[in-house]
C-alpha positions in Angstrom: 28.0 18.1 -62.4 25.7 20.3 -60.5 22.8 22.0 -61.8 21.6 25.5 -61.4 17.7 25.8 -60.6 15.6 28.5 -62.8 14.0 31.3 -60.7 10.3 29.6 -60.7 11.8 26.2 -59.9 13.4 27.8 -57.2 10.5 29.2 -55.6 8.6 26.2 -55.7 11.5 23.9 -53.8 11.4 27.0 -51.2 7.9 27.0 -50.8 7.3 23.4 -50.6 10.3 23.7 -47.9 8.9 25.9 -46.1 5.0 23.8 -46.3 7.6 21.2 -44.9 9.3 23.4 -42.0 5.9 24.4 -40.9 5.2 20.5 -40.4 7.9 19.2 -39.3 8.8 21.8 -36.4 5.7 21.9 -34.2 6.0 17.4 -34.2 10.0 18.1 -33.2 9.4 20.8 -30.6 6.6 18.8 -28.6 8.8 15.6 -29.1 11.8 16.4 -27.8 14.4 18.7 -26.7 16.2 19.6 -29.9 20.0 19.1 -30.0 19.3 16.5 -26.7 17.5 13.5 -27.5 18.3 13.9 -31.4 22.1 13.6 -30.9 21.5 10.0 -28.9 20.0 8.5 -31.9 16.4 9.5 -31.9 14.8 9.2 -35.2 12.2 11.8 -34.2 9.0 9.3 -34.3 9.1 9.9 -30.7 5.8 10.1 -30.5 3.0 7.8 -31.7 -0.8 7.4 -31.1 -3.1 4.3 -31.8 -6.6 5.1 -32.8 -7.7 1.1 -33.4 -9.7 0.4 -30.1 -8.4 -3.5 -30.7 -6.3 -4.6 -28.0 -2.2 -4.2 -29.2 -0.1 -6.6 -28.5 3.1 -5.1 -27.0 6.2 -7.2 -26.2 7.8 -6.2 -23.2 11.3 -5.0 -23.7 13.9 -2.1 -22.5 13.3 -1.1 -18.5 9.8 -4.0 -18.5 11.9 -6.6 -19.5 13.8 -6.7 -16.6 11.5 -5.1 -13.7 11.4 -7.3 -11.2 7.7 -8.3 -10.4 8.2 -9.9 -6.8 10.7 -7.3 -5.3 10.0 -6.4 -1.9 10.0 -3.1 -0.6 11.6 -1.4 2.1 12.3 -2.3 5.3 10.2 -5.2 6.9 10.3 -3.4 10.3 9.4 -0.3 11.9 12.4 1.2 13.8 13.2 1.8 17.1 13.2 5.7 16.5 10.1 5.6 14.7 7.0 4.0 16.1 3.7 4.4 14.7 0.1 4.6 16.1 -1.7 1.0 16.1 -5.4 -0.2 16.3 -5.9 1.7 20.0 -6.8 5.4 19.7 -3.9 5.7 22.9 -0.8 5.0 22.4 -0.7 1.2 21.7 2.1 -1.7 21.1 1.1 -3.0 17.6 -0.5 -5.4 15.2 -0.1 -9.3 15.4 0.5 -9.7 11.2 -0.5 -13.3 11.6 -0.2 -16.8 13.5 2.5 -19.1 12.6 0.2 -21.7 12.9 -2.6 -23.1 10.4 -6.4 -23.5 11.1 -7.7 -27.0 11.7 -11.0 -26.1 12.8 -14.1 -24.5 11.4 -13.3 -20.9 11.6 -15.8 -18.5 13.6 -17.3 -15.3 13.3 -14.2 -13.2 14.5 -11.7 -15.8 13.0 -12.9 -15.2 9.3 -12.3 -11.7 10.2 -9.2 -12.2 11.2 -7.9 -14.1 7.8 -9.3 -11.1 5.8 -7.2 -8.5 8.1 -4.4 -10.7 6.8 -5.0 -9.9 3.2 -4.9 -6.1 4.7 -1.6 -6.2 6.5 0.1 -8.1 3.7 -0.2 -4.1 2.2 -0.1 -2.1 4.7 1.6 -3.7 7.2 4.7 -6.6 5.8 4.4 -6.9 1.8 6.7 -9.7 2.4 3.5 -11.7 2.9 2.0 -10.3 -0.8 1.3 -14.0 -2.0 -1.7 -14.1 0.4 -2.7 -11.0 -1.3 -2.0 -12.3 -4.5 -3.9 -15.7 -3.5 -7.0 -14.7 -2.9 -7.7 -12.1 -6.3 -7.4 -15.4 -7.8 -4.0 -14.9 -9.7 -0.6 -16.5 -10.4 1.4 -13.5 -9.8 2.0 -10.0 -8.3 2.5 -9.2 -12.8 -1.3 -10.6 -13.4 -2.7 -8.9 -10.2 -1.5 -5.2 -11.3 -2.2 -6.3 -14.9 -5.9 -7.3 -14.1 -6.6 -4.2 -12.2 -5.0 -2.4 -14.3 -7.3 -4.0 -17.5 -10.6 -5.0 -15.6 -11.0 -1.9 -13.6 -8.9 0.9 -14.4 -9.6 1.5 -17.6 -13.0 0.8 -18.5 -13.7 3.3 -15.7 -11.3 5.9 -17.9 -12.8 5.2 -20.9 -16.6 5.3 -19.8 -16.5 9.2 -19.1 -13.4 10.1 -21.6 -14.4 8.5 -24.7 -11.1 10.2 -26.7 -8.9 8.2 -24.3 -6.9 5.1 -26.0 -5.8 2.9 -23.5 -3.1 1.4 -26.8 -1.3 4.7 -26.4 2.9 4.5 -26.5 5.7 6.9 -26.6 9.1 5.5 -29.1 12.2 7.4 -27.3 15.2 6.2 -28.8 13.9 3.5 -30.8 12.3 1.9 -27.8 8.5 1.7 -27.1 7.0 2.7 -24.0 3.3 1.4 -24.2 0.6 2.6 -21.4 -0.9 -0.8 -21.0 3.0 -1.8 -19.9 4.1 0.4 -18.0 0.8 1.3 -16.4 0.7 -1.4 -13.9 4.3 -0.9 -13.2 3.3 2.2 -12.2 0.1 0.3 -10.0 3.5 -1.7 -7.9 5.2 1.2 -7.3 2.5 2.7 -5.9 1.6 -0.2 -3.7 5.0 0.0 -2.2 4.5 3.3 -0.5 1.2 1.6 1.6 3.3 0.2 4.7 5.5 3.3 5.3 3.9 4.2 8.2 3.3 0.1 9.1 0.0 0.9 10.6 -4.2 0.8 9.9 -7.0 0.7 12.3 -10.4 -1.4 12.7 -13.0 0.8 13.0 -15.6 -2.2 12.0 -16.9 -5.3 11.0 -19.3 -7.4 9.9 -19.9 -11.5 8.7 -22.9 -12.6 7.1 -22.2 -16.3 5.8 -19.1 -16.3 3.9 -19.0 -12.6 3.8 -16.6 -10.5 5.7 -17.1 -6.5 5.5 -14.4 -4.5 7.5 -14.3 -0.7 7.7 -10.7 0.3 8.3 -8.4 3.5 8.3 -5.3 3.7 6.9 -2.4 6.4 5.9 -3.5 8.2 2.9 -1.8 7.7 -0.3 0.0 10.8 -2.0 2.0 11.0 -5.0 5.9 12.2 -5.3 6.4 15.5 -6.4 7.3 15.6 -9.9 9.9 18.1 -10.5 8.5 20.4 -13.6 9.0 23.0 -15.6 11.9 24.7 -18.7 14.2 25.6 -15.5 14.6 21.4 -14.3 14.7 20.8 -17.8 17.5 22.8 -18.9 19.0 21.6 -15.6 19.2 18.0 -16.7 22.8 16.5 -16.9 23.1 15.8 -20.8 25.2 12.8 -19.4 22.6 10.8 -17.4 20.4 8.6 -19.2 17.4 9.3 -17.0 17.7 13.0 -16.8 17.4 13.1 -20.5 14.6 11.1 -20.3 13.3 12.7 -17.8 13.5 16.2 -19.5 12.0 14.9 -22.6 8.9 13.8 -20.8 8.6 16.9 -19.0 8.6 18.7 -22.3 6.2 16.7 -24.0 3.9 17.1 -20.9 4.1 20.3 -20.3 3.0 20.6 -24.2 -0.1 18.2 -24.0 -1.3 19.4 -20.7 -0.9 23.2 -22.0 -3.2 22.5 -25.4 -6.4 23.7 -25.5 -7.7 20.4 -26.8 -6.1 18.9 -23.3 -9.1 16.5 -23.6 -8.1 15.2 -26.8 -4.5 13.9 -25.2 -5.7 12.4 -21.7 -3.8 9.0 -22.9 -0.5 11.3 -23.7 -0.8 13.3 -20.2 -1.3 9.9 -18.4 1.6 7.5 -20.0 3.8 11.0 -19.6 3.0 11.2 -15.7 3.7 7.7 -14.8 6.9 7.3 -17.0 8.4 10.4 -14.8 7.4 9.1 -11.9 9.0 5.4 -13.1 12.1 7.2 -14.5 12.0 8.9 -11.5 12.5 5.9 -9.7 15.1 4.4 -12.5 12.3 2.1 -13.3 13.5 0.1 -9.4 10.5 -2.3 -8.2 11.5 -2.0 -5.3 10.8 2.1 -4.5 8.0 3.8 -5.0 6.1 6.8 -6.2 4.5 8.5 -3.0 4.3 8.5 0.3 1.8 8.1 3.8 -0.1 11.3 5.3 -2.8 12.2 6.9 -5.7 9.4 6.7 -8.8 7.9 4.8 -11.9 5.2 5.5 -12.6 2.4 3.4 -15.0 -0.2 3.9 -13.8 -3.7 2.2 -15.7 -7.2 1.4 -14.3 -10.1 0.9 -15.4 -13.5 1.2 -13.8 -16.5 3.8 -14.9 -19.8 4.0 -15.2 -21.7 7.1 -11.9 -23.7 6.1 -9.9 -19.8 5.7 -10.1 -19.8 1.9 -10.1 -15.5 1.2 -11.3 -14.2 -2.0 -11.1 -10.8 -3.0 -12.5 -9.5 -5.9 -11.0 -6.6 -8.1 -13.2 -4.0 -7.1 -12.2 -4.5 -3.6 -8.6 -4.6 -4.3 -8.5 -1.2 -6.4 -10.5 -0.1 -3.2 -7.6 -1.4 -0.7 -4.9 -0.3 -3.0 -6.7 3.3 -2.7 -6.9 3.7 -6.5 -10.5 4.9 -6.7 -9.3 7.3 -4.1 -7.0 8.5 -6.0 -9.6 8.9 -9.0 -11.5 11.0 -7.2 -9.1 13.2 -5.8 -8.3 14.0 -9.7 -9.6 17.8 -10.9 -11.5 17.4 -13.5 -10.8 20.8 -14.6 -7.5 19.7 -14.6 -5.6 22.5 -11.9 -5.3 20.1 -9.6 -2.4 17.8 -8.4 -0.6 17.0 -12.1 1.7 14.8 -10.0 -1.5 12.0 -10.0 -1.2 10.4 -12.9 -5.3 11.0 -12.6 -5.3 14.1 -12.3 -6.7 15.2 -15.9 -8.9 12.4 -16.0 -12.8 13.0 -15.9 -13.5 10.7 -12.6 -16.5 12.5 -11.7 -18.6 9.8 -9.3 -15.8 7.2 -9.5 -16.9 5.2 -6.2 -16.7 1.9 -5.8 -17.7 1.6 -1.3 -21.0 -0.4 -1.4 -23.8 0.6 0.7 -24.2 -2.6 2.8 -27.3 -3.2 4.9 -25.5 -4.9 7.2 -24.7 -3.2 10.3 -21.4 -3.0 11.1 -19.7 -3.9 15.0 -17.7 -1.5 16.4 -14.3 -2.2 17.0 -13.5 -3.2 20.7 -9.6 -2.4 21.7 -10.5 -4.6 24.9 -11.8 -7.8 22.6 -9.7 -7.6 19.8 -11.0 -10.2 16.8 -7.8 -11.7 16.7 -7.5 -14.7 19.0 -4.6 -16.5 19.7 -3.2 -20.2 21.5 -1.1 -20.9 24.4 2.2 -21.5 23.2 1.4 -20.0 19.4 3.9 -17.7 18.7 2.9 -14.8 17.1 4.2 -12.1 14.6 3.6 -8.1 15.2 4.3 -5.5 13.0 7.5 -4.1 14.5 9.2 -7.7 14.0 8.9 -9.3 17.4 7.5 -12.5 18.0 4.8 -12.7 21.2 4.5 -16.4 22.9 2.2 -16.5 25.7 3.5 -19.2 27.6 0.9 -19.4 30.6 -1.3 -17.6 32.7 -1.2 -19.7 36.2 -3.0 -18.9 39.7 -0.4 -18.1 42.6 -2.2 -17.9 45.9 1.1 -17.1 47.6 1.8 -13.7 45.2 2.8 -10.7 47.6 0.3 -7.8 47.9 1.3 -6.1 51.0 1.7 -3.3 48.4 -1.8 -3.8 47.0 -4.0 -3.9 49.9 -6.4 -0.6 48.7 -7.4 -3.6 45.7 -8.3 -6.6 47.9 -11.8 -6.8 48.4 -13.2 -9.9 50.2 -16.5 -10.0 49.1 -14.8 -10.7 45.4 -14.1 -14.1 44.4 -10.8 -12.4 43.5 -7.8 -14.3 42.1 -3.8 -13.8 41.6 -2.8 -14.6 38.3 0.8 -14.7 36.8 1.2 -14.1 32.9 4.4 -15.4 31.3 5.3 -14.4 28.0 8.3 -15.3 25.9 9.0 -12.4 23.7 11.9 -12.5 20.7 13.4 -10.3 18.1 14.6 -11.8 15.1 15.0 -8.7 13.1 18.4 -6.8 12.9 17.0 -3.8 14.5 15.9 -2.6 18.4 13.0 -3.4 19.3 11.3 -1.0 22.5 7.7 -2.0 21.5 7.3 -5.2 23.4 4.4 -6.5 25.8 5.2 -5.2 29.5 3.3 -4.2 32.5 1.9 -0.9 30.9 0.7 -2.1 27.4 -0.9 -5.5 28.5 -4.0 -5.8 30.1 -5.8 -8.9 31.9 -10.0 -9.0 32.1 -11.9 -11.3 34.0 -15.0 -13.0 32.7 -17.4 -10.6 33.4 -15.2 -8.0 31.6 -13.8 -6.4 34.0 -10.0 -4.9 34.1 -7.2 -6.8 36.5 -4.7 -4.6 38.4 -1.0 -5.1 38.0 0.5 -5.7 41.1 3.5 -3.7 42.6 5.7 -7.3 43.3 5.9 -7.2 39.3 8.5 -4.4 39.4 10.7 -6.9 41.4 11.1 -9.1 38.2 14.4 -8.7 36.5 12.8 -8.6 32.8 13.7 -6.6 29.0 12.5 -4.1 28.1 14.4 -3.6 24.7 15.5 -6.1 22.6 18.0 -5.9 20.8 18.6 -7.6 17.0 18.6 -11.4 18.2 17.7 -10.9 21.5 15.1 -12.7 23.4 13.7 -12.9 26.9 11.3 -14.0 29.5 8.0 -11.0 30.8 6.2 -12.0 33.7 3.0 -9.7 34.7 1.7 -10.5 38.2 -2.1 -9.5 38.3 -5.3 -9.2 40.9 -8.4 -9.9 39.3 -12.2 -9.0 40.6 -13.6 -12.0 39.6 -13.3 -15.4 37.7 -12.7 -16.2 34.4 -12.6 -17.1 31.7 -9.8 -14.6 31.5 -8.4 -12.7 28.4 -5.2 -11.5 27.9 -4.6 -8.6 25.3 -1.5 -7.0 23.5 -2.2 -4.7 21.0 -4.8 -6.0 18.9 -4.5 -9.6 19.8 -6.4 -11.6 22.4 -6.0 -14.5 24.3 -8.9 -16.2 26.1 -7.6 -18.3 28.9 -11.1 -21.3 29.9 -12.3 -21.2 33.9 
C-alpha cells in the first residue's frame, strides 16, 4: 500500500533532493559524458584521487596487463625513397650501428667512445639493439628502465616545484583503474619509439677522462601527436568504438580540469588525462608511438666505459637521451602552451639536467671518424647494409693515362686499390652504399687520395636490392705514404705502412 507524504514532509524530501542534485551533477558532468559511458556500465566513481603520499600498490590489469614491454617499433630500415642526413654536414652515406665482432683488447680513447655511441643508436638509430640500452642503466628489462625513470627522476622533479601533485593519482572508467604511476611509463615507451624516425644524429663532440665518456650530439627533436580536442570531436565519437568512447570521456574530463581556475590543484588529473589520450590514441599498441621527429636539439651526455667495454648510464643521463627534460622545459608554466605534452601544465621552471663539465670537448672530425674498424669485420649501417672492407692492396700497374694532371714525381706517391664487399639483408633497396663518390682514402700525413678515372671501367652495384650483394672496387692515387685510412660515413679504417 502506498503512502501519501504530508505537505512539510514533502518539502523536506524535495529539498534534500535537490541538496542532492546540486552534488551529484557537477561529479557526473566532469566524469563523463552522460547517456555515453553510463549506458556501458559505469558506476559513476569514474573519478578518484589519493591524497596519502604512501606509495599505492596498483596491480596491473585491463590494457597494462597485456602491453607488450619488448615490442619493437617500426621499420628497422630507412627506405630507399627516404634517406636522411648522417654525421657529415654534406650529404653523407650513414652510420655504422655497430661491429659484429667483440672487443678483446683494452679499449682506447676513441673506442670507449665508440661503445657509448652504441647506447645512442640503439634509440635513435635501430631500437632492435634496446638491450644494450637497457644493459647499461643497470636493469633487467625495457618495464624497470621506463619504470625507474619514470619513479627516480620524473617525479620527484614534478613534485619539488608542484607540491599539490600526487603521483598515486587514477581514473576508474568502467570499473577498471587507470593509475598514473602505470600507465605513465607506458606512456615514457611510446614516446621512445618515435626517436629513430628520421634514423639519424650527429657528433658534434667528445671527451674521455678515465672511465668517463662525455659526447655532445644532435638529434631530431621530439614533438608530441596532436591530440584531437574539443565538444565538436567529442560529439563526433562513434558510440560503437570502444576507444572513441574513451577517448571522448577523457577529453571531457580534461577539458574540465584544465579549464578550473584551481588548474593547479589538478596537475596529477591534467597529466594521467593527457597520456591516457595519447595511449588510447594509440589503442594502448607498444609498438606506435606518440610524436614524431622535427627540427633539432643538443645534448651533451656522460656515461662511463671501462677499458674491457662495460657502459653505464645513469638515469639522469637517460631522461637526458630520451629528451624528457627537454620536454619539461618546453612545458608553459602558465599553462597556454602545447596541452598535447603531457608536461605542459607542469611548473618545470629550471628543469635542466646538462652538466657543466670542465673538460674540454674535441670536435668532431668527418675525415677521422671515432669509430674504427678491421679488415674483414663486417659492419652494420643504419640503412641495413652490411660494409666488409676486404683489402686495400698497392697496384703499380693501375692505368693513369687519364690522371696525369695528379702524378707528381717528387711525391712518394702510391696506387692503391680498395675492395669492399657490400650486402643487403633487409627486404628493402638499398641506394646508400660505399662507391667512388662517398668514400674517401687519406694518406698518413692526412692528406686526401684522388679517385682515379680506370675506376669507372669496373662493372660494380650501385643499388642493392633486398638480398643482394656485390663486390666495389675504388682505384686511388695517393700523395704520400701511409698509414692510410679509409672512411665511409662515420667509420674509419686505418690500413699500417
Amino acid at each position: 500500500m502506498r503512502v501519501r507524504l504530508g505537505g512539510d514532509e514533502m518539502k523536506k524530501k524535495i529539498k534534500w533532493g535537490l541538496v542532492l542534485c546540486s552534488v551529484l551533477i557537477p561529479v557526473c558532468l566532469s566524469a563523463c559524458k552522460q547517456g555515453t559511458v553510463e549506458k556501458q556500465g559505469s558506476s559513476n566513481k569514474e573519478v578518484q584521487k589519493k591524497i596519502d603520499r604512501k606509495n599505492i600498490h596498483f596491480d596491473k590489469t585491463g590494457p597494462a596487463a597485456s602491453f607488450d614491454w619488448n615490442a619493437k617499433s617500426g621499420s628497422k630500415y630507412i627506405t630507399f625513397e627516404k634517406l636522411p642526413q648522417y654525421m657529415k654536414p654534406d650529404d653523407s652515406d650513414g652510420i655504422s650501428i655497430y661491429s659484429l665482432q667483440q672487443n678483446e683488447t683494452p679499449l682506447d680513447e676513441e673506442g670507449k667512445v665508440q661503445k657509448a655511441l652504441q647506447v645512442v643508436e640503439a634509440i635513435y638509430i635501430d631500437q632492435d639493439e634496446m638491450d644494450t640500452v637497457v644493459k647499461a642503466s643497470g636493469v633487467m628489462s625495457q618495464e624497470e628502465m621506463y619504470n625507474r625513470i619514470w619513479n627516480d627522476y620524473i617525479i620527484p622533479k614534478i613534485e619539488k616545484s608542484n607540491s599539490s601533485f600526487d603521483s598515486n593519482t587514477y581514473f576508474e572508467y568502467l570499473g577498471e583503474k587507470y593509475p598514473l604511476k602505470i600507465y605513465g611509463p607506458m606512456y615514457l615507451k611510446l614516446m621512445t619509439n618515435a626517436l629513430p624516425t628520421e634514423k639519424s644524429y650527429e657528433l658534434k663532440g667528445y671527451a674521455v677522462k678515465g672511465n668517463k665518456v662525455i659526447l655532445k650530439i644532435q638529434t631530431p627533436a621530439y614533438s608530441p601527436n596532436q591530440l584531437p580536442r574539443g565538444k565538436g570531436y567529442r560529439l563526433s565519437a562513434d558510440p560503437k568504438n570502444p576507444n572513441e568512447t574513451m577517448y571522448a570521456w577523457l577529453d571531457e574530463l580534461h577539458e574540465n580540469y584544465a579549464e578550473k581556475d584551481n588548474r593547479g590543484d589538478h596537475l596529477s588529473y591534467i597529466m594521467l588525462s593527457t597520456i591516457l589520450q595519447h595511449l588510447v590514441k594509440e589503442n594502448f599498441n607498444a609498438r606506435f608511438s606518440t610524436g614524431s621527429m622535427s627540427g633539432s636539439t643538443e645534448m651533451t651526455i656522460e656515461m662511463e666505459v671501462t677499458n674491457q667495454g662495460q657502459v653505464q648510464i645513469d638515469t639522469k643521463n637517460l631522461a637526458l637521451l630520451l629528451q624528457i627534460p627537454q620536454q619539461m622545459q618546453k612545458a608553459n608554466q602558465s599553462g597556454g602552451g602545447n596541452d598535447d605534452s603531457i608536461f605542459w601544465s607542469i611548473n618545470t621552471d629550471n628543469v635542466t639536467d646538462e652538466e657543466k663539465g670542465s673538460e674540454k670537448l674535441k670536435d668532431f672530425n668527418p675525415q677521422n671518424p671515432v669509430k674504427k674498424y678491421a679488415i674483414g669485420e663486417p659492419v652494420v649501417f643504419g640503412n641495413g647494409i652490411v660494409v666488409t672492407l676486404d683489402s686495400v692492396r698497392e697496384e703499380p700497374n693501375l692505368d693513369i693515362q687519364d690522371d696525369q694532371e695528379f702524378v707528381d714525381k717528387n711525391k712518394n706517391q702510391h696506387k692503391i686499390i680498395v675492395q669492399f664487399t657490400i650486402s643487403n639483408p633487409t627486404h628493402l633497396t638499398v641506394a646508400n652504399a660505399p662507391d667512388y663518390s662517398n668514400v674517401e682514402l687519406y694518406d698518413g700525413h692526412g692528406t686526401e687520395s684522388h679517385m682515379l678515372t680506370s675506376t669507372l671501367n669496373y662493372d660494380q652495384p650501385h643499388v642493392f636490392e633486398a638480398g643482394e650483394s656485390g663486390i666495389y672496387k675504388i682505384n686511388y692515387l695517393t700523395d704520400g705514404d701511409g698509414p692510410f685510412t679509409i672512411v665511409y660515413g662515420d667509420a674509419k679504417w686505418v690500413i699500417p705502412k
